[in-house]
C-alpha positions as MATLAB code, in Angstrom:
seq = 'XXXXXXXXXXXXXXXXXXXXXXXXXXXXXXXXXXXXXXXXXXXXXXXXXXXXXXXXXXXXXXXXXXXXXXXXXXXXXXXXXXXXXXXXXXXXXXXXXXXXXXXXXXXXXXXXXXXXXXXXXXXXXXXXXXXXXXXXXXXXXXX';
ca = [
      -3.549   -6.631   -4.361;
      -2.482   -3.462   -3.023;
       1.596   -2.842   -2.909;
       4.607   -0.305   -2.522;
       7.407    0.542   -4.019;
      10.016    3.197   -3.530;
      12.499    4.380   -6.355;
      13.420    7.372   -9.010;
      11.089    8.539  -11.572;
      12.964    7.216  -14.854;
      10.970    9.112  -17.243;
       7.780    9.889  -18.311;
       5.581    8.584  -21.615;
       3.444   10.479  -23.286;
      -0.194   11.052  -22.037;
      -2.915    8.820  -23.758;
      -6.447   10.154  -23.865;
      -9.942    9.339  -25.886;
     -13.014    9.069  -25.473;
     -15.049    5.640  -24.255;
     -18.936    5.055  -23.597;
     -18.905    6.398  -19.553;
     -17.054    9.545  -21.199;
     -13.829   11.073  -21.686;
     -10.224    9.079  -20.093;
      -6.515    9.671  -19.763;
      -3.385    7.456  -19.165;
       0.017    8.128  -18.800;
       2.697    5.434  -18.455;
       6.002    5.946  -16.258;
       9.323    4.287  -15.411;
      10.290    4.142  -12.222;
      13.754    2.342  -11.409;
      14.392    0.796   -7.685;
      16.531   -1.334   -5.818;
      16.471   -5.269   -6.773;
      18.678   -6.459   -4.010;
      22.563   -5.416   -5.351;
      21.171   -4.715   -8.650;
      18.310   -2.208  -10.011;
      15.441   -2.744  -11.844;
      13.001   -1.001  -13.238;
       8.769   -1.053  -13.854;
       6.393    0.363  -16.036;
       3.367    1.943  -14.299;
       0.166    3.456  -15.465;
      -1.364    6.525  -13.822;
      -4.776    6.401  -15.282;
      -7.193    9.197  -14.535;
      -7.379   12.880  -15.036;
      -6.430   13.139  -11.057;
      -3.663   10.619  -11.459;
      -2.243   12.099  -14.452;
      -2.308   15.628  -13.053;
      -0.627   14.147   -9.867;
       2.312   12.858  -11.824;
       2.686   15.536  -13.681;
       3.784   17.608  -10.128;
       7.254   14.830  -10.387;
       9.703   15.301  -12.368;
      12.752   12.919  -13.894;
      15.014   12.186  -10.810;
      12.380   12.375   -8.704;
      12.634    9.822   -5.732;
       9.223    9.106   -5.399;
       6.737    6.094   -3.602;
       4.004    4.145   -5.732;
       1.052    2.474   -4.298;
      -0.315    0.818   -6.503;
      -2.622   -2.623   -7.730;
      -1.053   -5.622   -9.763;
      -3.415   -6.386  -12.330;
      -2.906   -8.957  -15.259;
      -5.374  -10.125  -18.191;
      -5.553  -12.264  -20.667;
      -5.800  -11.134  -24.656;
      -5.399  -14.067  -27.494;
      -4.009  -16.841  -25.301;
      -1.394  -13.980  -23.927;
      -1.077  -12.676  -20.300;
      -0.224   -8.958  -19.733;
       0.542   -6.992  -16.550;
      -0.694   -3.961  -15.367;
       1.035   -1.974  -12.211;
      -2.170    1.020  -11.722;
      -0.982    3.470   -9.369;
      -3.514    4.530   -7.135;
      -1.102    6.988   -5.046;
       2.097    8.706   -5.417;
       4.222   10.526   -2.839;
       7.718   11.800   -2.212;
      10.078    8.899   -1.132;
      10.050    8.866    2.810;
       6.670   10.309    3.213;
       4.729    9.001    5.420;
       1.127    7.427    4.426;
      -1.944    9.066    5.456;
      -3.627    7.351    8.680;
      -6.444    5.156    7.459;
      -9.920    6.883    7.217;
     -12.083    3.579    8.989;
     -11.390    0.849   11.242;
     -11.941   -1.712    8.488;
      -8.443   -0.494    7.048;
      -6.347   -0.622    9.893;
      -3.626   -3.026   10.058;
      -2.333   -4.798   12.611;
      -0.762   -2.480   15.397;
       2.569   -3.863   16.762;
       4.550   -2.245   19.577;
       6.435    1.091   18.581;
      10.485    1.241   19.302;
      11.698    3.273   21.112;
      15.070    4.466   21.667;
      18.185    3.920   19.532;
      18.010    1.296   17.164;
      19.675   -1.956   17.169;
      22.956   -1.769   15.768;
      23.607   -3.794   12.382;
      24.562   -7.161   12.672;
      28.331   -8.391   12.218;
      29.244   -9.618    8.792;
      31.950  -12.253    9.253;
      34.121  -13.309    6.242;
      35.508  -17.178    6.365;
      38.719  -18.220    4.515;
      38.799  -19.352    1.193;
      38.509  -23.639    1.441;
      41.544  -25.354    0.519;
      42.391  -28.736   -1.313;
      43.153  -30.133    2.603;
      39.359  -28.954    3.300;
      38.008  -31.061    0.696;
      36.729  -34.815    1.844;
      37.564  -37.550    0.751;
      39.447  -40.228   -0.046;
      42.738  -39.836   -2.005;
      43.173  -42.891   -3.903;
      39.820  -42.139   -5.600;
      40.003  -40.370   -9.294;
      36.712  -38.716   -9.561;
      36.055  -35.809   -8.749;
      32.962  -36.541   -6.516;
];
């Protein structure tokens, strides 16, 4: 599952590195902190890679930046753990690169053109009062 997310780079964890049977590998974890609705929240990612570690290391804190990345989750002694693996990162409003073959296009829809459409009115309604409430009168509970 491929997904993106726009927010500021939180901070950075330290780089992880060893050495496995295909040969040598790197990690480095981030926090990147983004708009939840009213609220903000934040994720932990994982740049794993030489490339993708040398790529984050061109961001700094503050940083508004945009992940693509994969959801990933697996299972270790009757536990289930996320992974978010970034698989590109990019300064927040950048545009993403056209896709290389037809099999990754998405669906085209029409382009707009002119000014665009002005923001809906928000309308505000009064406060309900004890006359609002239904009803009978006589009755003592309160439902």
């Amino acid at each position: 599952m491929a997904l993106e997310l726009e927010g500021t780079l939180r901070q950075k964890l330290g780089v992880q590195s060893g050495t496995s049977a295909r040969g040598q590998w790197a990690k480095q974890e981030f926090i990147l902190e983004f708009p939840d609705g009213n609220f903000t929240a934040q994720a932990c990612f994982t740049a794993w890679g030489q490339d993708k570690v040398a790529e984050l290391d061109k961001y700094q804190v503050g940083d508004k930046i945009k992940v693509s990345f994969n959801l990933k989750a697996r299972e270790y002694n009757g536990r289930w753990y996320n992974d978010l693996q970034i698989w590109r990162l990019a300064p927040a409003g950048a545009a993403a690169p056209a896709p290389s073959s037809p099999a990754q296009t998405s669906p085209s829809f029409p382009a707009q053109t002119g000014n665009p459409a002005p923001a809906a009115p928000t309308y505000e309604a009064p406060a309900p009062t004890l006359d609002d409430m239904p009803g009978d009168d006589t009755e003592d509970l309160p439902f």
